[in-house]
C-alpha positions in Angstrom: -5.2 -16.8 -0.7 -4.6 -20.6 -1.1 -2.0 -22.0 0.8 0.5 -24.8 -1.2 2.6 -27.6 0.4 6.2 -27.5 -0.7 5.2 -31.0 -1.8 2.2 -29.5 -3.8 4.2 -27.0 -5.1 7.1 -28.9 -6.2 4.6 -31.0 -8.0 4.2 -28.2 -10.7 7.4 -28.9 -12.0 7.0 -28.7 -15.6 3.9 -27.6 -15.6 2.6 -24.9 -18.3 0.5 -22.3 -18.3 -1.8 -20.9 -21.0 -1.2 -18.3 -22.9 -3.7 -15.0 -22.0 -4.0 -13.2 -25.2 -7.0 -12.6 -26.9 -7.8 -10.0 -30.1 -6.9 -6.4 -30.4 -3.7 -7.1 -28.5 -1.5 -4.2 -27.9 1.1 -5.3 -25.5 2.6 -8.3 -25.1 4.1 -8.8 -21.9 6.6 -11.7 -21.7 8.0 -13.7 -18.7 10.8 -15.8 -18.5 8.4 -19.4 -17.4 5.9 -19.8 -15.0 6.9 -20.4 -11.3 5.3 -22.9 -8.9 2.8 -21.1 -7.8 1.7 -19.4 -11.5 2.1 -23.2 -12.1 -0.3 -23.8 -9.4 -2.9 -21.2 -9.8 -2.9 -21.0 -13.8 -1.9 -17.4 -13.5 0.9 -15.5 -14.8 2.6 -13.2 -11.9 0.6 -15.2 -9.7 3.5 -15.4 -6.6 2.2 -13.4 -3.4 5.2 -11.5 -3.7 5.2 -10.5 -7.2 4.7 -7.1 -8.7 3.6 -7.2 -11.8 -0.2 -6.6 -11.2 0.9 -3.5 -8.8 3.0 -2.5 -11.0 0.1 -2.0 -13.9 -2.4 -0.8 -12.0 -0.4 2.2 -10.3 1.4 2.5 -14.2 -2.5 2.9 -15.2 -2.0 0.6 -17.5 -5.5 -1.4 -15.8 -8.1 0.4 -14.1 -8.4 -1.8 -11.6 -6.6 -3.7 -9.1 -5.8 -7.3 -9.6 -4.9 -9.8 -7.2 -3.8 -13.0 -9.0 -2.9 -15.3 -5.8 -5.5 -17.4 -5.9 -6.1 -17.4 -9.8 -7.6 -14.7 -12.2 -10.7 -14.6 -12.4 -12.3 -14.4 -16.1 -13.5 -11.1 -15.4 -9.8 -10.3 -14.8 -9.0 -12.1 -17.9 -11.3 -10.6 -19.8 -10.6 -7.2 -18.4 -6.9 -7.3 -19.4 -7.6 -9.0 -22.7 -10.3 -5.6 -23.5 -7.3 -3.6 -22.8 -5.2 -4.9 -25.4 -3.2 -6.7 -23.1 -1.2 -10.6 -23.6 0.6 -12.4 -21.5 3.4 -15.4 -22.6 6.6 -16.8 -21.3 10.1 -17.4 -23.2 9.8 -21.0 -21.5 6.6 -22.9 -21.1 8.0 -25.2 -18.4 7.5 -23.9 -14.7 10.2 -24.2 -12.1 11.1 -23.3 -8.6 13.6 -20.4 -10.6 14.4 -19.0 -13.7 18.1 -20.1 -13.3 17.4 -23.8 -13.6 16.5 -23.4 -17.4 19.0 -24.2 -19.7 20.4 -21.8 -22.2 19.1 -23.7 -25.0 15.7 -23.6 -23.8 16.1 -20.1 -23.6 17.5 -19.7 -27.2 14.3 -22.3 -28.5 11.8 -19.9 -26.3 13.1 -16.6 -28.2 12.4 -18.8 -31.4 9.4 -19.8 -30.3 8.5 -16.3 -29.4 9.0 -14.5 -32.7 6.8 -17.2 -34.3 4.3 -16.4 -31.3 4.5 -12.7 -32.1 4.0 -12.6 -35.9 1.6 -14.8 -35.5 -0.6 -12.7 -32.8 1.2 -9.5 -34.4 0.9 -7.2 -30.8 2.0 -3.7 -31.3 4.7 -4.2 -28.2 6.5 -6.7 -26.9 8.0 -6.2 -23.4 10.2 -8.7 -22.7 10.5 -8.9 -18.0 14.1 -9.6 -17.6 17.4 -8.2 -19.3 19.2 -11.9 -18.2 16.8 -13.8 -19.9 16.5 -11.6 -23.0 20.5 -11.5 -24.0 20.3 -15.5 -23.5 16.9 -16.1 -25.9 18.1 -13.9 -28.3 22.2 -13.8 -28.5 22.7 -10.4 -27.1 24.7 -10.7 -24.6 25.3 -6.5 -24.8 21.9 -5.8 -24.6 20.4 -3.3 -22.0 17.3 -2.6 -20.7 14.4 0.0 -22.4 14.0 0.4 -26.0 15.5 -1.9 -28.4 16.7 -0.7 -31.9 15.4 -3.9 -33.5 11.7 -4.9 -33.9 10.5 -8.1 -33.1 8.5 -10.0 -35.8 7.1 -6.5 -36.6 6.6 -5.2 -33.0 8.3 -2.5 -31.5 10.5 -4.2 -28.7 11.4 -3.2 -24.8 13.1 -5.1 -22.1 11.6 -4.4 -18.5 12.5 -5.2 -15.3 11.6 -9.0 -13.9 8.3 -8.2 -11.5 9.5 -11.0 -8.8 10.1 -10.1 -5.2 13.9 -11.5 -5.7 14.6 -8.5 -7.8 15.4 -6.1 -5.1 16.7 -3.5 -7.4 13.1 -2.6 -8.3 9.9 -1.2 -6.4 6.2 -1.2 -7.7 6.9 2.4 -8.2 10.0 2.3 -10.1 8.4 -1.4 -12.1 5.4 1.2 -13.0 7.6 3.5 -14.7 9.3 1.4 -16.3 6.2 -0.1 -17.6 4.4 2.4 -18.7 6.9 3.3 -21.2 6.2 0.2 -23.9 2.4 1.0 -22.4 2.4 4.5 -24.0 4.3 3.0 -27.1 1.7 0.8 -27.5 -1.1 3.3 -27.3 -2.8 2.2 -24.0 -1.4 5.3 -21.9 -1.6 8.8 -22.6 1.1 11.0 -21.8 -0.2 13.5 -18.8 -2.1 10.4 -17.5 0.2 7.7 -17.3 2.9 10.4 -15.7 0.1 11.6 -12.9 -0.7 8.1 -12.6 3.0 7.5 -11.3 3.7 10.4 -9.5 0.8 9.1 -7.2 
């Protein structure tokens, strides 16, 4: 695992990272904007203490573990893009935390999102982060799970945020949770994905 400076990571302010999504996507997962270190590495999730990858693999939602620290590999790329998988962010722009965007950014990334999404036309879109969601798309009622409106065509969830500072969730909890838009998408079957995270 690389280690970063504080000055090397504070250096990735306003950085962006690309978009991982590729044809015959299912599920588009959506983060709020890339950290430093995602910033950094070029890889979504990337922070050591983030449990987004975890949360997949126990979900079964990839068959293998990925450790994104140091940067995906292309193999991993390509092993989440063959499973119908996408990653994007609400906000291109990294920073240190997701409370230092402004709530018109957030409104312009929920914009930009629905163009983003009937343009790649995923199945499901799982948006990580309740906060985020109600500001990008002016529901401040809004709860978690299963939204009753579609999104540019796609069935829509809200999932918990992955990152270590939500200490509400555990991989095991995150995996259930996941795995829910997973199955709605068609990437988990029901027996499977339930074994998977009773593990």
């Amino acid at each position: 695992m690389p280690r970063f400076s504080r000055a090397e990571l504070e250096s990735m302010r306003g950085v962006e990272v690309p978009d991982l999504v590729g044809p015959g996507l299912r599920l588009l997962f959506v983060g709020i904007n890339p950290g430093l270190w995602t910033a950094a590495t070029q890889t979504h999730f990337a922070h050591p203490g983030n449990r987004f990858y975890p949360a997949l693999h126990r979900a079964g939602i990839i068959p293998c573990p990925i450790d994104p620290a140091s940067g995906m590999t292309d193999a991993d790329r390509a092993m989440m893009i063959e499973h119908g998988l996408g990653i994007t962010n609400l906000v291109r722009r990294a920073s240190a935390r997701a409370d230092e965007l402004t709530r018109s950014e957030l409104r312009e990334g929920g914009d930009a999102l629905t163009r983003f999404v009937a343009r790649h036309r995923p199945r499901v879109v799982a948006v990580a982060g309740i906060t985020a969601y109600r500001a990008a798309f002016g529901e401040p009622r809004a709860t978690a799970g299963r939204q009753p409106e579609l999104l540019a065509g796609a069935a829509l969830w809200v999932v918990p945020n992955p990152s270590g500072l939500n200490a509400h969730e555990t991989t095991a909890s995150l995996a259930e949770k996941y795995a829910e838009p997973a199955r709605a998408a068609g990437l988990l079957e029901e027996a499977g994905a339930s074994a998977e995270i009773l593990e």
